[in-house]
N, C-alpha and C positions, 0 to 999 in steps of 0.2 A: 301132197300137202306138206308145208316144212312144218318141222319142228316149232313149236315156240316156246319162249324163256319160261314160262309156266311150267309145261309139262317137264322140260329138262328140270328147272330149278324141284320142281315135284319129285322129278323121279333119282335124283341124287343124292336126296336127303332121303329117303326112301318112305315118301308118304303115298299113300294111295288118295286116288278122286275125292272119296266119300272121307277121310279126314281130313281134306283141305276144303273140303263142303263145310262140314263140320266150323271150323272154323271163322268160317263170313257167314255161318248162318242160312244157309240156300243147300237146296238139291243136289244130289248127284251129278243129276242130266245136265242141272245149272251149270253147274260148275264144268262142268265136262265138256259146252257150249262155248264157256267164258274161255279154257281154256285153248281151245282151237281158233279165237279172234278173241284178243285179249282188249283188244281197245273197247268192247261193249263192257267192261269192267265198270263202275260208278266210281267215286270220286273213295266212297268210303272201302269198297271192297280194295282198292288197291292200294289204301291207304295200310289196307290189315296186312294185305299180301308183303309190300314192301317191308314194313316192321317185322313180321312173321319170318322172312328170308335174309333180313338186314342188308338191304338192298335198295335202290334208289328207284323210285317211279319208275322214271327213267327208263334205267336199266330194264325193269319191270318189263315195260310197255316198249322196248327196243325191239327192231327185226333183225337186230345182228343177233349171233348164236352168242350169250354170254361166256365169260372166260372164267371157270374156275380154276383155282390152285389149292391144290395140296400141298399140306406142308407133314414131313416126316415126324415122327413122334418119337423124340427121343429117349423118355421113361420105358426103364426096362421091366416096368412093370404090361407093359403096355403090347408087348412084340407076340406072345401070345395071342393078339385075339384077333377075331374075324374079320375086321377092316385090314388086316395084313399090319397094320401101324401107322392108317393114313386118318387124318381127320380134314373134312374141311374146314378155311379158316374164317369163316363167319356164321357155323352153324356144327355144334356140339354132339355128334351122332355119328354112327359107324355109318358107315360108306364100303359097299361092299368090294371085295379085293378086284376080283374082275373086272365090275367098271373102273376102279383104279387105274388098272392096265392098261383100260382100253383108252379111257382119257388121259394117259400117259403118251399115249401111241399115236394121240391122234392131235396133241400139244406139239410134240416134237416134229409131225409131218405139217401143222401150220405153220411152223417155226421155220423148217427149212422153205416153204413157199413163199413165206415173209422177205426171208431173206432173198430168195430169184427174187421175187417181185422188187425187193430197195436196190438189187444191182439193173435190173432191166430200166428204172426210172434213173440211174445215176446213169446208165448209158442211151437212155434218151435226151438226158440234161446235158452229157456233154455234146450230142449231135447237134442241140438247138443253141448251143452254146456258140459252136463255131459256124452256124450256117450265118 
């Protein structure tokens, strides 16, 4: 079963089930349901979810894997603590350093697939180009 933008958007902020329950008002199990097929969401829960995450329906309710960025913090008050010095930039909360890394690691391996895949389509473009 894939991932869905729920759970990840959940799990990088670092809330658990039962405080995004909490939130829309509904159950654990509910919740826990909604977020394994997010499209059985209502009109209002995903209205709360989106504002909650500062995120677009949309987005919300996509089956691409969202793209979060970090952005470095450059208060040196800041270099001490337990996010390593990363914050996300639409949500005000430690982030822990290890997923940091790991979603560092795995930006930079989509990054380079990106780029095979725009040369594979620019050397398809010129094949059809000259057929």
């Amino acid at each position: 079963m894939a991932t869905t933008t729920l759970k990840i958007l959940r799990e990088v902020n670092g809330y658990t089930q039962e405080s995004i329950a909490e939130v829309l008002g509904i159950s654990q199990n509910t919740y826990s349901r909604l977020e394994r097929d997010p499209k059985s969401l209502n009109a209002e829960q995903a209205q709360k979810l989106s504002e909650f995450y500062n995120v677009s329906i949309g987005d919300l309710l996509s089956e691409v894997a969202p793209i979060i960025t970090f952005q470095q913090i450059t208060n040196s008050n800041n270099t001490n603590s337990a996010n390593g010095g990363y914050f996300h930039s639409n949500v005000n909360q430690s982030v822990d350093s290890e997923l940091v890394k790991a979603l560092q690691a795995q930006n930079e391996l989509l990054a380079k697939q990106n780029e095979e895949l725009m040369e594979l389509v620019r050397s398809i473009g010129k094949k059809l180009a000259a057929s």
